[in-house]
Biopython code that builds the backbone (N, CA, C, O; Angstrom):
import numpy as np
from Bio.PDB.StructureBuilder import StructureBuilder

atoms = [
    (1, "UNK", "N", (-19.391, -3.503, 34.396)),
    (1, "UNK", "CA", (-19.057, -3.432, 32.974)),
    (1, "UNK", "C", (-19.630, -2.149, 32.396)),
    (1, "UNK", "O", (-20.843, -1.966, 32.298)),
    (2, "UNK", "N", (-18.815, -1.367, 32.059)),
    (2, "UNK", "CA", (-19.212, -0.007, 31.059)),
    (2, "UNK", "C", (-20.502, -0.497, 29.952)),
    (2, "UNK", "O", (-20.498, -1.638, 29.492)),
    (3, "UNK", "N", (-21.463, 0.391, 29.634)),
    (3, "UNK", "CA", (-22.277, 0.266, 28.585)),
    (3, "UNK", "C", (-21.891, 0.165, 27.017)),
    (3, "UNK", "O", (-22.545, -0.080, 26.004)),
    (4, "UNK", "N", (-20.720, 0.423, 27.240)),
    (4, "UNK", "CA", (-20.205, 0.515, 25.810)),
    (4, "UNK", "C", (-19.191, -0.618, 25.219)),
    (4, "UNK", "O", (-18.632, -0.573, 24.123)),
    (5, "UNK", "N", (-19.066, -1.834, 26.387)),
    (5, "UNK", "CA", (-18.179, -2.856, 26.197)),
    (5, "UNK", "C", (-19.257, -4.322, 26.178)),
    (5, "UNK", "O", (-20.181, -4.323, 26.992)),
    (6, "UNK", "N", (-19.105, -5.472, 25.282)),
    (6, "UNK", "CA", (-19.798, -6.640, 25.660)),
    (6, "UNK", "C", (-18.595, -7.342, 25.553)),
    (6, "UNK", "O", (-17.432, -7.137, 25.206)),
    (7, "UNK", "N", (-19.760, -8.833, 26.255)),
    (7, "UNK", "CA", (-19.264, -9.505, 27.461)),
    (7, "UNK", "C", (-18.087, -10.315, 26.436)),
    (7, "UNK", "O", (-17.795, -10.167, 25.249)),
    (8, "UNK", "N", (-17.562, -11.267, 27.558)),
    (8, "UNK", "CA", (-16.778, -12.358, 26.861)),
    (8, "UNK", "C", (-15.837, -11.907, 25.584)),
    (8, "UNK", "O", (-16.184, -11.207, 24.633)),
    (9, "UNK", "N", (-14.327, -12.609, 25.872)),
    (9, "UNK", "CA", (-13.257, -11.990, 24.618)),
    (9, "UNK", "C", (-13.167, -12.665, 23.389)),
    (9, "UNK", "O", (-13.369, -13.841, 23.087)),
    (10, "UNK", "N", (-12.907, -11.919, 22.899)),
    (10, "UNK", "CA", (-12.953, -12.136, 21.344)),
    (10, "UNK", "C", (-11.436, -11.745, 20.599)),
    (10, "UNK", "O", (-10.598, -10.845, 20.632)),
    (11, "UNK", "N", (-11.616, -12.697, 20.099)),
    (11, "UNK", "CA", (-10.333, -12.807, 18.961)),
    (11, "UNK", "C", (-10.039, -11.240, 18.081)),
    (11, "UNK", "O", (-10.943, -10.492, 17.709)),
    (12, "UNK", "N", (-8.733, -11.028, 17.904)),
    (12, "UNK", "CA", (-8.629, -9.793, 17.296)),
    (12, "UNK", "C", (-9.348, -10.066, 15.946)),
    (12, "UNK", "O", (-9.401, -11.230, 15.549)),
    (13, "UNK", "N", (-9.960, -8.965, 15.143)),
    (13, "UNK", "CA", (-10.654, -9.187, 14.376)),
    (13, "UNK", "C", (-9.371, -8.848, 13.059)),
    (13, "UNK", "O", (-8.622, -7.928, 13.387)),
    (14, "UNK", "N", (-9.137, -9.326, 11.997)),
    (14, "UNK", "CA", (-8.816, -8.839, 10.840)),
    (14, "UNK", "C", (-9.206, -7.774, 10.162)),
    (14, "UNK", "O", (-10.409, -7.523, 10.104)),
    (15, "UNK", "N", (-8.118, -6.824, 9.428)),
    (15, "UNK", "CA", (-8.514, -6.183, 8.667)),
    (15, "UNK", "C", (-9.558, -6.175, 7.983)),
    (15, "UNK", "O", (-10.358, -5.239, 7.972)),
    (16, "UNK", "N", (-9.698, -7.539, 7.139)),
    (16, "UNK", "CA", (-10.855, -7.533, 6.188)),
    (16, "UNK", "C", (-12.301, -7.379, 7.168)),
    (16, "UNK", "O", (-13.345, -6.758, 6.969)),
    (17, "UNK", "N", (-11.859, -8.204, 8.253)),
    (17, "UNK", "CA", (-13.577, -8.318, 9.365)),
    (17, "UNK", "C", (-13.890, -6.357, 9.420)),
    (17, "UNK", "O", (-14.738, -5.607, 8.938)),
    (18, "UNK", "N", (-12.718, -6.199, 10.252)),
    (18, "UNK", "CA", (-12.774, -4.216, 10.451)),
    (18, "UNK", "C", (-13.663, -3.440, 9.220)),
    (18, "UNK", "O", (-14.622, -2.684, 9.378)),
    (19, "UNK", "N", (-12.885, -3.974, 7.652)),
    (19, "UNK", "CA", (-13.432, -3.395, 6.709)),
    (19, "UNK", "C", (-15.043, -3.706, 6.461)),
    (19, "UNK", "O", (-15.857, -2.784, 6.414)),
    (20, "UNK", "N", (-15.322, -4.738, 6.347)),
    (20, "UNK", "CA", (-17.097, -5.183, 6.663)),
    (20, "UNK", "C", (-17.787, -4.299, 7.259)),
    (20, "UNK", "O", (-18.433, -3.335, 6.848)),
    (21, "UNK", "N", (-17.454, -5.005, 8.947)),
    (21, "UNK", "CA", (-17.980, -3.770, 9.865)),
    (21, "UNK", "C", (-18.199, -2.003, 9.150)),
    (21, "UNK", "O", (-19.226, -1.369, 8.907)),
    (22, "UNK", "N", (-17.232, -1.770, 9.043)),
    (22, "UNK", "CA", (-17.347, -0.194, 8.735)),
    (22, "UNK", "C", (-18.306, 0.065, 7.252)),
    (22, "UNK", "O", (-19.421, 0.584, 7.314)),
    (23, "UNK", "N", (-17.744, -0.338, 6.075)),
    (23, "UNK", "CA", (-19.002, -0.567, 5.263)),
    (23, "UNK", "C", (-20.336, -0.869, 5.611)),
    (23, "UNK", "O", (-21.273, -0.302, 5.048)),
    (24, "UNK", "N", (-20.482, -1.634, 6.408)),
    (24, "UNK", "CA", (-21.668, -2.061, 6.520)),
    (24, "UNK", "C", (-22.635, -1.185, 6.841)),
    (24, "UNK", "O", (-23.760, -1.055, 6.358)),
    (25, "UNK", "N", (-21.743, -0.216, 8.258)),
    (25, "UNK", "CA", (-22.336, 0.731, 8.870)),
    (25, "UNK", "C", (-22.308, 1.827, 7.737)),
    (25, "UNK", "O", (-23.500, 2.065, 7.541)),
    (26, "UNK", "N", (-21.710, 2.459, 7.060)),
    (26, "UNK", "CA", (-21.572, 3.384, 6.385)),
    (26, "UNK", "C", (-22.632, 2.817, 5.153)),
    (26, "UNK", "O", (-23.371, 3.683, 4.685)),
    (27, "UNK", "N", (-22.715, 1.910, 4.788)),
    (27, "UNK", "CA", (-23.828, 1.416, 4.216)),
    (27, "UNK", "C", (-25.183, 1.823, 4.469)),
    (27, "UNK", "O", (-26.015, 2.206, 3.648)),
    (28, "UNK", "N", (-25.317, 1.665, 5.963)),
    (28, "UNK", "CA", (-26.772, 1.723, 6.425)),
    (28, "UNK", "C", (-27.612, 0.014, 6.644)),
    (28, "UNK", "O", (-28.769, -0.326, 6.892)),
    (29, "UNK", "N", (-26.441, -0.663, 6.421)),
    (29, "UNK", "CA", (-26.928, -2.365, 7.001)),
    (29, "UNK", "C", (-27.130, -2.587, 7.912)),
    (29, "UNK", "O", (-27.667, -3.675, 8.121)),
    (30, "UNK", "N", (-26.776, -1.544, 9.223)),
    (30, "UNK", "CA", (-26.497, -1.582, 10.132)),
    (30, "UNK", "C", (-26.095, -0.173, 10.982)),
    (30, "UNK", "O", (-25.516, 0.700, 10.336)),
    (31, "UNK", "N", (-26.408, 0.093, 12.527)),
    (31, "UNK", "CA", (-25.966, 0.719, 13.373)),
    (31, "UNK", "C", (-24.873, 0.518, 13.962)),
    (31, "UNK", "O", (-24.511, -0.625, 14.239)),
    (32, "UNK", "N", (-24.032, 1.779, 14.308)),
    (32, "UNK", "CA", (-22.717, 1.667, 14.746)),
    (32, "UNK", "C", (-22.835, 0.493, 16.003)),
    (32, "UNK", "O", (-22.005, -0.403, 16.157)),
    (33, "UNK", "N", (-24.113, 0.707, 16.912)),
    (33, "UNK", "CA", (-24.371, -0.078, 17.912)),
    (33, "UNK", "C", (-24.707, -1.669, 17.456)),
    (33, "UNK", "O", (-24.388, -2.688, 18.067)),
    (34, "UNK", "N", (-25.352, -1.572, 16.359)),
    (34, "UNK", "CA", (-25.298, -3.078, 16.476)),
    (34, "UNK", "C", (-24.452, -3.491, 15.363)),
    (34, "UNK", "O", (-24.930, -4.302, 14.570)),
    (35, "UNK", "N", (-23.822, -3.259, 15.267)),
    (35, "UNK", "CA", (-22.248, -3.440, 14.289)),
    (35, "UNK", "C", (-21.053, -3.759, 15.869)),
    (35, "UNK", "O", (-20.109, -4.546, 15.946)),
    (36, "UNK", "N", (-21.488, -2.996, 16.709)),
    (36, "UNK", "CA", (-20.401, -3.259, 18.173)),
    (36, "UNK", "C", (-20.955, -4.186, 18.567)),
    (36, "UNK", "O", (-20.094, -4.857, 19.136)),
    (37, "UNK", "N", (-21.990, -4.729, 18.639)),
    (37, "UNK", "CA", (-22.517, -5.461, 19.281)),
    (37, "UNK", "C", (-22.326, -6.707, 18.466)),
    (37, "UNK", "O", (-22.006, -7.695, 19.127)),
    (38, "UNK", "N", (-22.458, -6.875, 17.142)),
    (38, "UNK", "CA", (-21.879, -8.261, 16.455)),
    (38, "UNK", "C", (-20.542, -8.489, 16.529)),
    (38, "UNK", "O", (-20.121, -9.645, 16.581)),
    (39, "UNK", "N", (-19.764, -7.486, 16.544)),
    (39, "UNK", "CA", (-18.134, -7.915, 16.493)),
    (39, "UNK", "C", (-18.189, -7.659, 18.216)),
    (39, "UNK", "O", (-17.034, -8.082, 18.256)),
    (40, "UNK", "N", (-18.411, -7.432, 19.282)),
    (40, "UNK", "CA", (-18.789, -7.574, 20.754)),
    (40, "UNK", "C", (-17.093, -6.816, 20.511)),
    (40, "UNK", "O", (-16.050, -7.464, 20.593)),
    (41, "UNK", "N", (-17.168, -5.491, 20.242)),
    (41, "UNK", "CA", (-16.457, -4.302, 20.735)),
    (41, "UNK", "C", (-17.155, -2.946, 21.155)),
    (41, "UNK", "O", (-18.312, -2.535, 21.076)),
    (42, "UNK", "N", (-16.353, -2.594, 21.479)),
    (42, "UNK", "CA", (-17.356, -0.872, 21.709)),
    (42, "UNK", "C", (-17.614, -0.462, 20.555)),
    (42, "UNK", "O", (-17.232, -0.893, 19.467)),
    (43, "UNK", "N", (-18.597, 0.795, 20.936)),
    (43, "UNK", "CA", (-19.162, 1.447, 19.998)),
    (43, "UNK", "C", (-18.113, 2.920, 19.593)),
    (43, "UNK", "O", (-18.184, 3.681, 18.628)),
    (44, "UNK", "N", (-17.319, 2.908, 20.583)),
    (44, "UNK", "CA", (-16.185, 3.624, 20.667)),
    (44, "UNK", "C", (-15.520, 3.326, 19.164)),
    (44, "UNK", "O", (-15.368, 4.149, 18.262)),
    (45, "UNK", "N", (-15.148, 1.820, 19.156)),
    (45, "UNK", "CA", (-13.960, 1.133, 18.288)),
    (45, "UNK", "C", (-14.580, 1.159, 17.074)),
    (45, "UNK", "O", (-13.839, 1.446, 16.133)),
    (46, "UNK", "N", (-15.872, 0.915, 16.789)),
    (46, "UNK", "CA", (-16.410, 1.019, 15.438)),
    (46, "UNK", "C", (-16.127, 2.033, 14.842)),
    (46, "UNK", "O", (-15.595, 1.953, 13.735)),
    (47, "UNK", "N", (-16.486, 3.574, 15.580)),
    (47, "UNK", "CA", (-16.281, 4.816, 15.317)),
    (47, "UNK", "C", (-15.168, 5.075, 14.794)),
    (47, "UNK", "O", (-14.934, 5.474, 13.654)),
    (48, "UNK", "N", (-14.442, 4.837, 15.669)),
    (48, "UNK", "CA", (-12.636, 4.747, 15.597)),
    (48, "UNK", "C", (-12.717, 4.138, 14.306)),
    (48, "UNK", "O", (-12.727, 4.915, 13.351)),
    (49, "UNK", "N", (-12.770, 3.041, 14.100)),
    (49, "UNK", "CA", (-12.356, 2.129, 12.738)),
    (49, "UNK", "C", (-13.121, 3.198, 11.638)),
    (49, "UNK", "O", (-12.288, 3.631, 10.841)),
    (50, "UNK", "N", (-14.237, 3.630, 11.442)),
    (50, "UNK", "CA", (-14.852, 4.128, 10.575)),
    (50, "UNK", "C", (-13.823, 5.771, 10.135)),
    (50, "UNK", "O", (-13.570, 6.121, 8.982)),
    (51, "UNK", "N", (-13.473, 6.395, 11.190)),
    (51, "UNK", "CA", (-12.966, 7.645, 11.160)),
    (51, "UNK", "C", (-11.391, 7.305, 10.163)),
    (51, "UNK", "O", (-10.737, 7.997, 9.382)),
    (52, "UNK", "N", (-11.224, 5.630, 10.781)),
    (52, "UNK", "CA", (-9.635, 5.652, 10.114)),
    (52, "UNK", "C", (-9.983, 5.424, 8.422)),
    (52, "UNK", "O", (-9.395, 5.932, 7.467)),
    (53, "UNK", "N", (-10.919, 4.664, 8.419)),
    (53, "UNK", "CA", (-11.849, 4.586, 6.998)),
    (53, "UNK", "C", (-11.763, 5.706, 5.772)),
    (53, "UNK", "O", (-11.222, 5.722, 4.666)),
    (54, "UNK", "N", (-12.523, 6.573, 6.488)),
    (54, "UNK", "CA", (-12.684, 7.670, 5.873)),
    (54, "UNK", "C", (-11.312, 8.747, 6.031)),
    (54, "UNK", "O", (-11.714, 9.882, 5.774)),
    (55, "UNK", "N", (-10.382, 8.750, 6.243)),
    (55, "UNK", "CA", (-9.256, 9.420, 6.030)),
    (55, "UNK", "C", (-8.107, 8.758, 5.752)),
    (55, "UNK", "O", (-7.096, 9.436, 5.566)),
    (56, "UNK", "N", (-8.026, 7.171, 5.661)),
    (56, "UNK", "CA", (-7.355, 6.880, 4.701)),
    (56, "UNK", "C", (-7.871, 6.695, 3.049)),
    (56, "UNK", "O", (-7.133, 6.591, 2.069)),
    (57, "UNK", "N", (-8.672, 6.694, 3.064)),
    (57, "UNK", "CA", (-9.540, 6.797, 2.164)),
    (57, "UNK", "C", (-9.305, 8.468, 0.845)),
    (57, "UNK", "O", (-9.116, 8.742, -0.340)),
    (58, "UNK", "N", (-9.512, 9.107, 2.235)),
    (58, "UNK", "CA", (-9.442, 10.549, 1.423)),
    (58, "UNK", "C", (-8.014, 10.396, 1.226)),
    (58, "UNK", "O", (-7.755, 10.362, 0.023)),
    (59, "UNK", "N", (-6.965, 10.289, 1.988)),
    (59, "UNK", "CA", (-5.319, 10.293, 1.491)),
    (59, "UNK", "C", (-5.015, 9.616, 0.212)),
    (59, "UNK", "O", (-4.330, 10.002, -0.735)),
    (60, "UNK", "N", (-5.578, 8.683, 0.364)),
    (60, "UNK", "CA", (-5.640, 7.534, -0.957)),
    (60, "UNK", "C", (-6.013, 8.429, -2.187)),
    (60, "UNK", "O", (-5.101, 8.615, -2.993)),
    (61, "UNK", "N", (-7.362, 9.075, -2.474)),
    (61, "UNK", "CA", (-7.901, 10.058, -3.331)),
    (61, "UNK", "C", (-7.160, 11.417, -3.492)),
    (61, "UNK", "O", (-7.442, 12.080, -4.490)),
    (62, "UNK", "N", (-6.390, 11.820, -2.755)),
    (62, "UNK", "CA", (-5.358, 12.733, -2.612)),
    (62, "UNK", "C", (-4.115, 12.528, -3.237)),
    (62, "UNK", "O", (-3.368, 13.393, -3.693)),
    (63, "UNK", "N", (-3.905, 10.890, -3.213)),
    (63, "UNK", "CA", (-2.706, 10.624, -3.574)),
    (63, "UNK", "C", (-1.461, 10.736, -3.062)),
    (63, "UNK", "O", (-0.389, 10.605, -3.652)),
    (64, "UNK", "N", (-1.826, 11.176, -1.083)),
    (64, "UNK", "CA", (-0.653, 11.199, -0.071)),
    (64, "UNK", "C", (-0.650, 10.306, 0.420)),
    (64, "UNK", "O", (0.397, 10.328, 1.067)),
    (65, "UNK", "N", (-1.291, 9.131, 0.662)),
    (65, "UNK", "CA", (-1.722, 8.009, 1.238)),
    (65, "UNK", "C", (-0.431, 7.370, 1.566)),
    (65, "UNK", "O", (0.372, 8.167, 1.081)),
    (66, "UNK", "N", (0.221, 6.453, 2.073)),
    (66, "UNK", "CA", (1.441, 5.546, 2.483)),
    (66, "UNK", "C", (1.329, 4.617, 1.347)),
    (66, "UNK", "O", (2.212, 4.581, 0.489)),
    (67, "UNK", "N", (0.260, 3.845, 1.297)),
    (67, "UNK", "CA", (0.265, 2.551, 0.419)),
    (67, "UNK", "C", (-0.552, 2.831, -0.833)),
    (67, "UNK", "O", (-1.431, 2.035, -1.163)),
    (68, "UNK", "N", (-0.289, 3.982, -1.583)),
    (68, "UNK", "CA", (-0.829, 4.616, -2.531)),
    (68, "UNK", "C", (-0.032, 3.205, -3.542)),
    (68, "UNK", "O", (1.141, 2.906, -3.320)),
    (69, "UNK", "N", (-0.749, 2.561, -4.472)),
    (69, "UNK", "CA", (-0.127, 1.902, -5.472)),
    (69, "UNK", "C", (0.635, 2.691, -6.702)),
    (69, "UNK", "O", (0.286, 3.818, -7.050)),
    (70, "UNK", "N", (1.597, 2.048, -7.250)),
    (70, "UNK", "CA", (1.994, 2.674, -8.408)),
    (70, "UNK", "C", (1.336, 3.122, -9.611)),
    (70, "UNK", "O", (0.699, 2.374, -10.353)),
    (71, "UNK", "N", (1.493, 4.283, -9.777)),
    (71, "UNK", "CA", (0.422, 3.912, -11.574)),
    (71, "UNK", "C", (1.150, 3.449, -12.329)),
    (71, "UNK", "O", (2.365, 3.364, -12.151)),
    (72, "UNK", "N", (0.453, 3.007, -13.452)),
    (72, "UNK", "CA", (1.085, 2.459, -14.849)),
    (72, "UNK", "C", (2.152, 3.193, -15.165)),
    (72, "UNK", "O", (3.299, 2.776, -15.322)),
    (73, "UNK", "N", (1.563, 4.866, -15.303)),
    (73, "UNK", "CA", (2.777, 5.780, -16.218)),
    (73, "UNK", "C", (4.331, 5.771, -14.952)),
    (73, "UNK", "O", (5.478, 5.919, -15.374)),
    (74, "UNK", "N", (4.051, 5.597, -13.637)),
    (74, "UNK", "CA", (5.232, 5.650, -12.757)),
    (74, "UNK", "C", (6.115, 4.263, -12.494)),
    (74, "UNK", "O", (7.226, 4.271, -11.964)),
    (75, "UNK", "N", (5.465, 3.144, -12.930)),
    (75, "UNK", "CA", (6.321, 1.966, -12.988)),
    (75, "UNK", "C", (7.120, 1.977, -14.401)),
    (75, "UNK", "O", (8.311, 1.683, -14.496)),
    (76, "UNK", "N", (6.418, 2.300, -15.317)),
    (76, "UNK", "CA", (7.103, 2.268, -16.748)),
    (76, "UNK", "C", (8.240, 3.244, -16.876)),
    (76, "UNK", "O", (9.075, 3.287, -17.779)),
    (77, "UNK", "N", (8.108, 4.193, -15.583)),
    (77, "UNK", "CA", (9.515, 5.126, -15.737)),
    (77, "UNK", "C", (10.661, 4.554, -14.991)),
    (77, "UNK", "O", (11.881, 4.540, -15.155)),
    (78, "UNK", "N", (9.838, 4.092, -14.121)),
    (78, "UNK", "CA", (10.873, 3.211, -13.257)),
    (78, "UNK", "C", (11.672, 2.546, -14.226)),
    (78, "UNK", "O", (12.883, 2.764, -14.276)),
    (79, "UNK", "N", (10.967, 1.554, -15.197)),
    (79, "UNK", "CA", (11.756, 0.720, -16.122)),
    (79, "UNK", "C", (12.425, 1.049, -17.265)),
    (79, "UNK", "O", (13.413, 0.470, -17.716)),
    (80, "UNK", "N", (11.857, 1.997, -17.720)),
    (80, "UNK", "CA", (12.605, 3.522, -18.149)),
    (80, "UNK", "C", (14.056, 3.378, -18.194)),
    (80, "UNK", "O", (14.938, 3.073, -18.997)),
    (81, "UNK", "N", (13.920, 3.714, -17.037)),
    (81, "UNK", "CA", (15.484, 4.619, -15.455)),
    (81, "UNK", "C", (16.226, 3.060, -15.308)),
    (81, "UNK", "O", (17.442, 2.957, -15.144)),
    (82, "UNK", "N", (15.514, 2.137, -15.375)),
    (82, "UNK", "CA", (16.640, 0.951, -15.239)),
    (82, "UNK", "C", (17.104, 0.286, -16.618)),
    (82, "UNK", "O", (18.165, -0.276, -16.888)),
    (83, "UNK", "N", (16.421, 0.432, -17.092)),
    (83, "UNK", "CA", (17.061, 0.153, -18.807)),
    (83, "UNK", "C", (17.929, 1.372, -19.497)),
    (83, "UNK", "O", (18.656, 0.992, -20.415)),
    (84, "UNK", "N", (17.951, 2.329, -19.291)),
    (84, "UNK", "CA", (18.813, 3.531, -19.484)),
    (84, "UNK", "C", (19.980, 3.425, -19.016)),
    (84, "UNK", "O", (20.969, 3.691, -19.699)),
    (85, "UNK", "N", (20.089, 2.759, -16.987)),
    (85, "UNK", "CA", (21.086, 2.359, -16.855)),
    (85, "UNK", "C", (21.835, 1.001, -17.042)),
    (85, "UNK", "O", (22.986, 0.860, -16.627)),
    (86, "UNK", "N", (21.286, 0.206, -17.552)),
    (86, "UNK", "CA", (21.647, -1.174, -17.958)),
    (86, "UNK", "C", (22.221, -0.890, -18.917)),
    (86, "UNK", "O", (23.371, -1.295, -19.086)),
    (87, "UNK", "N", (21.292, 0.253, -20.245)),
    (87, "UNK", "CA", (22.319, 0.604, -21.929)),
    (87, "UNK", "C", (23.990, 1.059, -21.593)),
    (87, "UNK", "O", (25.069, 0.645, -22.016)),
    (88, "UNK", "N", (23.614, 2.051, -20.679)),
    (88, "UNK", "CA", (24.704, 2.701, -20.018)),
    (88, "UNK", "C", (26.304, 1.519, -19.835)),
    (88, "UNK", "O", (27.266, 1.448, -20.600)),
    (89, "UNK", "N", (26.103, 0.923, -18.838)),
    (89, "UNK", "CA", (27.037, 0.033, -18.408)),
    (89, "UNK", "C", (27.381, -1.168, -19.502)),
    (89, "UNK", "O", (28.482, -1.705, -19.621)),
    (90, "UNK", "N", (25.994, -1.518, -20.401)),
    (90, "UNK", "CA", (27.044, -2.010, -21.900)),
    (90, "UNK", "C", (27.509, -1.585, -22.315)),
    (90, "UNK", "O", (28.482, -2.285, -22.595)),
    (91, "UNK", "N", (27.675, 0.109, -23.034)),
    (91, "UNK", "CA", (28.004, 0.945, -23.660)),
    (91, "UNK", "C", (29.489, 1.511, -22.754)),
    (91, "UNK", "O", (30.136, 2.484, -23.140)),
    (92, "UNK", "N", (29.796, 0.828, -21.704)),
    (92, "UNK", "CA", (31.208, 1.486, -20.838)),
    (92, "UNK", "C", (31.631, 0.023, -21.327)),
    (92, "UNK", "O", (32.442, -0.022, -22.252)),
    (93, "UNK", "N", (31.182, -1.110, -20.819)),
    (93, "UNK", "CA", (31.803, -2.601, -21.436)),
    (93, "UNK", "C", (32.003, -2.814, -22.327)),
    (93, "UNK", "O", (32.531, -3.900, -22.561)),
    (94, "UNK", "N", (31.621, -1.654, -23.681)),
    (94, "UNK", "CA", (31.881, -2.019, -25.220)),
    (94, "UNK", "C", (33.488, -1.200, -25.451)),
    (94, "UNK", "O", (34.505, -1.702, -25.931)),
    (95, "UNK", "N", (33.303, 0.114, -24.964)),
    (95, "UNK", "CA", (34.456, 0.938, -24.223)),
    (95, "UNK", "C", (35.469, 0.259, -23.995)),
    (95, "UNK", "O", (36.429, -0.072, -24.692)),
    (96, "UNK", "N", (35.199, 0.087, -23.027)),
    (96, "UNK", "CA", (36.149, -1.106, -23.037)),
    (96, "UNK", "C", (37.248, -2.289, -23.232)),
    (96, "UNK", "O", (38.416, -2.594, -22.990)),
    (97, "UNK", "N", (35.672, -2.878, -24.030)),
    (97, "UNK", "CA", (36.948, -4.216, -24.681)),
    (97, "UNK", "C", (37.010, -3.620, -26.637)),
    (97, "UNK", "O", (37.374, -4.344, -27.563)),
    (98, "UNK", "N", (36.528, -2.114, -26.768)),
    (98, "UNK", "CA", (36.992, -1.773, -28.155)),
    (98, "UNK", "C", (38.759, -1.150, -27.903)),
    (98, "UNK", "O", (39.705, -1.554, -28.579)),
    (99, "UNK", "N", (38.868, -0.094, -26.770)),
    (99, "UNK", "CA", (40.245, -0.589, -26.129)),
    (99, "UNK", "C", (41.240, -0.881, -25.845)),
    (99, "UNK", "O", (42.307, -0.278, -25.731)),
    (100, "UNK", "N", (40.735, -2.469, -25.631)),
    (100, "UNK", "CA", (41.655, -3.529, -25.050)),
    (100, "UNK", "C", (42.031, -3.803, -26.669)),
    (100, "UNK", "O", (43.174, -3.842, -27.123)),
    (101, "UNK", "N", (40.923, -3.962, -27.339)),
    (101, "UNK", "CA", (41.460, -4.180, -28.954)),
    (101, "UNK", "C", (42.102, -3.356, -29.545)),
    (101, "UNK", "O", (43.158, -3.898, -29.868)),
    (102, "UNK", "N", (42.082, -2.532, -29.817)),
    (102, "UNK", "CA", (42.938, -0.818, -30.306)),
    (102, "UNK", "C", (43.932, -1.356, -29.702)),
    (102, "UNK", "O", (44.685, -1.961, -30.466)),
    (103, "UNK", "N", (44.310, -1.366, -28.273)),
    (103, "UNK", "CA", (46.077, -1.771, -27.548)),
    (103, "UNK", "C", (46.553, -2.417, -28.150)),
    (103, "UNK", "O", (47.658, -2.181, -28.640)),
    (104, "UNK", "N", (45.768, -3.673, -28.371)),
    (104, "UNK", "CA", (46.330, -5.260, -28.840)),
    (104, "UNK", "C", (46.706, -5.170, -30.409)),
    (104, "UNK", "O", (47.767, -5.531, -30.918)),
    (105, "UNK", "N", (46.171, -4.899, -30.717)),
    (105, "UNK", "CA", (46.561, -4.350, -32.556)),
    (105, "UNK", "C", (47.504, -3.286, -32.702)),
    (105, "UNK", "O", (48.419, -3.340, -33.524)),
    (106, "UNK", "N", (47.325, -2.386, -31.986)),
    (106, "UNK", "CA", (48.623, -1.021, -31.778)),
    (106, "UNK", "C", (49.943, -1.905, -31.644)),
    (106, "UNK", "O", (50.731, -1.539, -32.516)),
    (107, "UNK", "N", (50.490, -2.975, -30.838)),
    (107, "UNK", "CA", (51.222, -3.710, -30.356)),
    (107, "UNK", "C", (52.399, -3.705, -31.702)),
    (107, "UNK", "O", (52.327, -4.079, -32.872)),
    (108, "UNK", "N", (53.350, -3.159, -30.972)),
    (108, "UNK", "CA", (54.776, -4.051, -32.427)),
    (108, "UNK", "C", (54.897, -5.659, -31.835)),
    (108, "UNK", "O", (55.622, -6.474, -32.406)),
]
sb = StructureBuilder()
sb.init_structure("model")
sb.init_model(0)
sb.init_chain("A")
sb.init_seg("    ")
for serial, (resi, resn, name, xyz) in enumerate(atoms, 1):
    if name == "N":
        sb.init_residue(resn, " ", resi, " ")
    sb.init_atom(name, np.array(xyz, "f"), 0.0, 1.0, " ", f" {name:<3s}", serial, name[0])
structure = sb.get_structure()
């Protein structure tokens, strides 16, 4: 057995478990080694998890991130942009049946 693996398997850990771990260590609650050694992964994988930590992290603060949430001011445009086109398509349906009325009255 490599020095950097313990014994016996273990259940994949969850995100939230991953996130602990890495706080913890980045905390100072704990060593990367005995942070591997409670979740019984390498000291490799902690690292790993911590590195993904800290650069999704910075993307996030960057605002390039994948799962960057919406802000307030970018959902409200969204709703904006869909109520603009909702006015829109009443305003062709009023078109419309004003029209169909003009024809119907034009009528001998």
């Amino acid at each position: 057995m490599d020095n950097e693996t313990h014994e016996g398997p273990s259940a994949p850990l969850s995100s939230d478990e991953i996130a602990d771990i890495v706080v913890g260590v980045i905390a100072g609650r704990e060593s990367v080694a005995e942070a591997a050694l409670r979740a019984r992964v390498s000291t490799r994988s902690v690292e790993a998890w911590r590195q993904v930590f800290f650069d999704g992290g910075l993307e996030a603060l960057k605002g390039t991130g994948p799962h960057r949430p919406p802000t307030r001011e970018s959902l409200l445009q969204r709703e904006v942009e869909s109520l603009k086109e909702a006015l829109g398509e009443v305003f062709l349906e009023l078109d419309v049946w004003r029209d169909l009325r003009n024809a119907r009255h034009q009528r001998p």
